[in-house]
Structure formats: C-alpha cells, structure tokens
C-alpha positions as CSV (number, residue, x, y, z in Angstrom):
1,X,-1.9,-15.0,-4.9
2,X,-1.7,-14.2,-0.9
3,X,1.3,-16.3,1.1
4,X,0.4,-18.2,4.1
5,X,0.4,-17.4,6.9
6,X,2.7,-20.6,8.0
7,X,4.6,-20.6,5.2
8,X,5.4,-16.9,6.0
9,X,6.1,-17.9,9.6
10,X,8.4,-20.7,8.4
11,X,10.6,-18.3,6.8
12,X,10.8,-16.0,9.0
13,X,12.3,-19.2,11.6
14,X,14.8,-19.9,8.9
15,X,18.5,-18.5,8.6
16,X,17.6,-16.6,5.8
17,X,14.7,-15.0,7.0
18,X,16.2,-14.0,10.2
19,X,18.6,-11.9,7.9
20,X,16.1,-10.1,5.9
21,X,14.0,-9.6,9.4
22,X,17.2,-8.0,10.7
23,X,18.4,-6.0,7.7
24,X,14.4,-4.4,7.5
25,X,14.1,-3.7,10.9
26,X,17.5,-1.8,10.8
27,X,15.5,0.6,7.9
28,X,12.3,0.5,9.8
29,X,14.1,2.2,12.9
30,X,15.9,4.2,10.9
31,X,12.7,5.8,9.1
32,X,10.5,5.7,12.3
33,X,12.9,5.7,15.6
34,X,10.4,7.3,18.1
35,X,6.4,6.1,17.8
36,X,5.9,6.7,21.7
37,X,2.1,8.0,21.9
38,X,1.0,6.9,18.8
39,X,-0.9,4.1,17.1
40,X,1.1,2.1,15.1
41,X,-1.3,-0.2,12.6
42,X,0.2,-3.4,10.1
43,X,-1.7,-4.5,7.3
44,X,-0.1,-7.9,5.8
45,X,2.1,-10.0,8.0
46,X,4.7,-8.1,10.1
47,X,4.6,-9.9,13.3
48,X,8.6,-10.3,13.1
49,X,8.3,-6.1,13.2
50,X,5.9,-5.2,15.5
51,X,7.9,-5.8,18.3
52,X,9.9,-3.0,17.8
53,X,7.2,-0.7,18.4
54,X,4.7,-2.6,20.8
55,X,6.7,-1.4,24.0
56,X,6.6,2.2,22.4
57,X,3.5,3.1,20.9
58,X,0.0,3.5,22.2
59,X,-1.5,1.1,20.6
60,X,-0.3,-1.8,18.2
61,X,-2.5,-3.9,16.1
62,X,-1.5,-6.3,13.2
63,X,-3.9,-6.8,10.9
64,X,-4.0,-9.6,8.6
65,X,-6.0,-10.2,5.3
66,X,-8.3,-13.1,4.9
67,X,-6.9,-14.6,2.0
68,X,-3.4,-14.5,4.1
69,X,-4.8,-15.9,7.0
70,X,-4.2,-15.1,10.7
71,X,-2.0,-16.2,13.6
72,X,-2.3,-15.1,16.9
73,X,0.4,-12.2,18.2
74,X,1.7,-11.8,20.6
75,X,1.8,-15.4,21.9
76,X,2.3,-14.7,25.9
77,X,-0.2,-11.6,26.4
78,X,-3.6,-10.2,25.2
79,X,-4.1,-10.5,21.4
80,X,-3.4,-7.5,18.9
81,X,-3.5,-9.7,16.0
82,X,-7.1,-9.9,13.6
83,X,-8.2,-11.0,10.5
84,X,-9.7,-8.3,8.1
85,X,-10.8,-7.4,4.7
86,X,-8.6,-5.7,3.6
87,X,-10.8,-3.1,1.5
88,X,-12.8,-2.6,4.3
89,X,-10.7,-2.0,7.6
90,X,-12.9,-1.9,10.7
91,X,-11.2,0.6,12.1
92,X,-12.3,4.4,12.1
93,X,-11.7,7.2,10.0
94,X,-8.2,9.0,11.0
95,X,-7.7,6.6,14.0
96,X,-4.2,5.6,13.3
97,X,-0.8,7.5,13.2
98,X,1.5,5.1,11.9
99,X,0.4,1.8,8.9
100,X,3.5,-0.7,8.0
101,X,2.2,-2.6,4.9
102,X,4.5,-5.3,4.7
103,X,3.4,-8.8,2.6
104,X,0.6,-7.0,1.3
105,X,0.9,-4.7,-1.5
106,X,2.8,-7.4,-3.9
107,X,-0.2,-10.0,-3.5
108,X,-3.2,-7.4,-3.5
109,X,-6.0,-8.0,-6.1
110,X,-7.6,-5.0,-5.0
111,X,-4.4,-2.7,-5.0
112,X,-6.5,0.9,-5.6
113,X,-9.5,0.1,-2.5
114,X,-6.8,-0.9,0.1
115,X,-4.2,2.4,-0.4
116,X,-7.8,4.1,-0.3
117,X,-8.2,2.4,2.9
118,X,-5.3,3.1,4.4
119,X,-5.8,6.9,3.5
120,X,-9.3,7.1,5.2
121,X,-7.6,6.0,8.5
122,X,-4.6,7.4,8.7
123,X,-4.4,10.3,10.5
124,X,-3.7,13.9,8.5
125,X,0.2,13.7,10.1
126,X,0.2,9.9,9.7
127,X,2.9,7.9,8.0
128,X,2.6,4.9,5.8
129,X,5.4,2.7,5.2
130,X,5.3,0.2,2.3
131,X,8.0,-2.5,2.3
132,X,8.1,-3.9,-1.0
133,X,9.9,-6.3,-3.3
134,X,12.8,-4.0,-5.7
135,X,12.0,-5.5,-9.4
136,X,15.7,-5.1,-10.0
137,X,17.0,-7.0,-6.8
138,X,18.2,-10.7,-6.8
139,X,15.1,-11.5,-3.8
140,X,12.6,-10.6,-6.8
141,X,13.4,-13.4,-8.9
142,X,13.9,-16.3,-7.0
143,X,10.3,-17.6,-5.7
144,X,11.9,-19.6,-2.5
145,X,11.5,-16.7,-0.4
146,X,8.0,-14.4,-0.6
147,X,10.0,-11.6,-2.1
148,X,10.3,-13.4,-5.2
149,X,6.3,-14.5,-5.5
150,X,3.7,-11.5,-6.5
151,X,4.4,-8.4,-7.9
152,X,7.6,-6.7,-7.7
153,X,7.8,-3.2,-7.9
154,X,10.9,0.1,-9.1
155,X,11.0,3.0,-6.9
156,X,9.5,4.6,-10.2
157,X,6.7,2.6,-9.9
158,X,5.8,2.7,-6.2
159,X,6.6,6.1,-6.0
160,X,4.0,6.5,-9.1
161,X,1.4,4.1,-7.4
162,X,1.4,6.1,-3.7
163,X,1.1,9.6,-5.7
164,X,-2.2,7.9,-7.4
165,X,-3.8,7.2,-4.4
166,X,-3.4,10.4,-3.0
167,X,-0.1,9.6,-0.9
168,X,3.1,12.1,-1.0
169,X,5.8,10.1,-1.5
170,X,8.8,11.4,1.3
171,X,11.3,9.2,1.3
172,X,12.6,5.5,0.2
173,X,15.5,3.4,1.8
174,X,16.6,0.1,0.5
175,X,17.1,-3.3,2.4
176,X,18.1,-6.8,2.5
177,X,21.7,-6.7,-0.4
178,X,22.4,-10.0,0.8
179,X,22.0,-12.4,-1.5
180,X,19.0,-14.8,-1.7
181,X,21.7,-18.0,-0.7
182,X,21.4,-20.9,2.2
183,X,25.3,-20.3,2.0
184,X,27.1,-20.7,5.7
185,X,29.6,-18.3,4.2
186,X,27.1,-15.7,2.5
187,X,24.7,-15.5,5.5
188,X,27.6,-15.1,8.0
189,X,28.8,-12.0,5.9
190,X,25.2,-10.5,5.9
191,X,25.9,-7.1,7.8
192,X,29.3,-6.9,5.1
193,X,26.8,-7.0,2.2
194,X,23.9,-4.6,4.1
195,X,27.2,-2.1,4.4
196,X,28.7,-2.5,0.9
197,X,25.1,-2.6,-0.7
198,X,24.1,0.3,1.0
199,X,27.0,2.6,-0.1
200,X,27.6,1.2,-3.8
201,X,24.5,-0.6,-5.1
202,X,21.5,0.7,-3.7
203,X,19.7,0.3,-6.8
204,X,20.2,-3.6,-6.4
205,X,18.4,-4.0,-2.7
206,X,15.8,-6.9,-2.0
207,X,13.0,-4.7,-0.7
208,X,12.6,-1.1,-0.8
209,X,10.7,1.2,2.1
210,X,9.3,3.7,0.8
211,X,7.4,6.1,3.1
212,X,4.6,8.4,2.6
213,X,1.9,11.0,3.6
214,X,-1.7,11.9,3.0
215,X,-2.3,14.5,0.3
216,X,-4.5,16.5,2.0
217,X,-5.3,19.3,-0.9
218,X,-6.9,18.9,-4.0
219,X,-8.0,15.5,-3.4
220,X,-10.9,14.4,-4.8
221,X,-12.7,11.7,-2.6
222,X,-14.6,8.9,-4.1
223,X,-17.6,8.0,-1.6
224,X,-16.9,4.7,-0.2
225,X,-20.3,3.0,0.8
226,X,-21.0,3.2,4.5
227,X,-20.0,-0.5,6.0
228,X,-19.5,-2.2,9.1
229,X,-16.1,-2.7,9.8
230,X,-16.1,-6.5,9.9
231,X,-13.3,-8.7,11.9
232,X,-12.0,-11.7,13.7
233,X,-10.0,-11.6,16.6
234,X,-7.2,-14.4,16.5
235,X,-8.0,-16.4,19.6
236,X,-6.4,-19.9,18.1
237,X,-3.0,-20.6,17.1
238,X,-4.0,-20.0,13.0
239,X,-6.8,-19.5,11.6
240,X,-8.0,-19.3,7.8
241,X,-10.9,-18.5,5.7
C-alpha cells in the first residue's frame, strides 16, 4: 500500500527524518556528484533530494504516482512536480539521463511494468538509482517510519530484480545506520553511527542505493501498447486521486 504524500512530508519535517534525508543525500552525491546537462527524472517522492540536482541539471521533474498522491515542488518557482501512472510515464522514449526511484519500488503493485518503464525512457547511458529499504536493517522493521511499511528488499534480491528487467546492476552503497530512535542522544550522534556503520556493518544499513544501467544487448522487448502519456500538473498545495 502507497504512503501519503503528507504523511511522507511529515516525516521528512521531523528529527528523524532530517537524519535519514541527510545520511541519503551524502550516498546520492557520492554515486552521482556531477548531473550538469542532463535530465534528472524522480519517480516516488524525493522532493527532500531533488534539490541537490535542480541547480545542476537541465531539467528536473519529480514525478509522483497516483495512489501516492502529489504535492506541489518547488514551492517558490514554476512547478516540476506531476502526478502520473506509474506504468505509463508520459514522457518519451530515451528522454531522460538520470531516474531516482525513491518511495516507490517497496509499495509498487505493478513492480515488472514500471522498471519496464523506466527502461523505455532512460537514455542508453542513463542511470537509475533505486533507494530501497535493506530487509536486514533495524528501519525495515519498525513501521513508524516508511522504511519499515512495504516490501523490504537484500542486495541479493534487488540486484536479482534490476538484472530481470533488463538493468545492469553497477554498484550499491548503504545508508541511514542510525538507529530508528526519537533519542536526543542517538540522533545527536547520527554522523558517529553513518561513520562506524559504514566501515564495520554495512550489511546492517536502513536503505540501500543500488545503481544501474540499461542492458542494451540481447534484450528481448515486450511491445507495450501505444498510449498517451497521461498527467497532472500539481498546481494546488496536494492533490490526490
């Protein structure tokens, strides 16, 4: 079952949400530290993220799933932000460089259509990055944060999932080893954990980012019927279907 859209924003305003948003977009600019002249595309809710690329890139759009719901981004200049289905993105075939699926892959009904998706408009040098909850991390099993609702994943089994869908798997780095606590003491000693974690317990992380490329050889397409690509710009505040 898709997470709110508030309820997403909510924790994102919280203490404990501004540490995870900190200790993933430490990885994200690790994996991806230049996206100057090129598209940068989220699927899910990443508006906590996209800021780190909007000044950079070409062109950044977040992209939100109906059953998620939508909130306008950014809040103080033209839109970027729309609601889609997200088994058919209206967006054109190899028209982005860069997709951050973040939010998304752990609630998806319709896991197989939307990797397909995201293939079809990625670029043939495009990246995807999939942020997703670690089965074996604390964040996973506690369902006050939205790590810890949907479906968790291993590396083994992401890793397994992107080769399926004709991805290359090239890389994963894990994220977010503090501890799933409103604790003064814990959250005050966040970068401490994010250090220790990331040198002696990497197995152990609350998300994984895993990044990956289009197979582009022996890939046998399945047609997908010829559609319009079908949105809504957020113009209010939220909106939901």
């Amino acid at each position: 079952m898709w997470i709110d859209v508030i309820n997403l924003k909510d924790f994102y305003k919280s203490s404990i949400g501004m540490i995870a948003q900190h200790s993933i977009s430490r990885q994200l600019r690790i994996m991806w530290p230049n996206v100057s002249e090129q598209s940068v595309l989220c699927i899910g809710y990443g508006l906590p993220y996209l800021d780190l690329f909007r000044g950079e890139a070409t062109r950044t759009i977040a992209a939100m799933p109906a059953a998620q719901g939508v909130l306008r981004w950014p809040q103080n200049a033209q839109n970027l932000a729309t609601l889609v289905d997200e088994t058919e993105l209206p967006f054109q075939d190899l028209s982005v460089d860069r997709v951050l699926l973040i939010h998304a892959l752990e609630y998806a009904e319709n896991i197989h259509p939307l990797l397909r998706e995201i293939w079809r408009i990625l670029t043939g040098s495009g990246k995807l990055i999939v942020v997703a909850p670690n089965r074996k991390g604390l964040w996973a099993l506690l369902e006050k944060t939205p790590f810890g609702n949907g479906q968790p994943f291993s590396q083994r089994q992401l890793s397994r999932l992107l080769r399926d869908n004709l991805f290359v798997p090239l890389k994963t780095h894990p994220a977010l080893f503090t501890p799933p606590s409103q604790s003064k003491m814990i959250l005050s000693s966040a970068a401490a954990w994010d250090k220790v974690g990331g040198l002696t317990f990497k197995t152990f992380s609350g998300v994984m980012l895993s990044e990956a490329t289009k197979q582009l050889y022996a890939a046998r397409i399945t047609p997908i019927k010829e559609t319009k690509g079908r949105y809504l710009p957020a113009n209010k505040e939220t909106t939901r279907t």
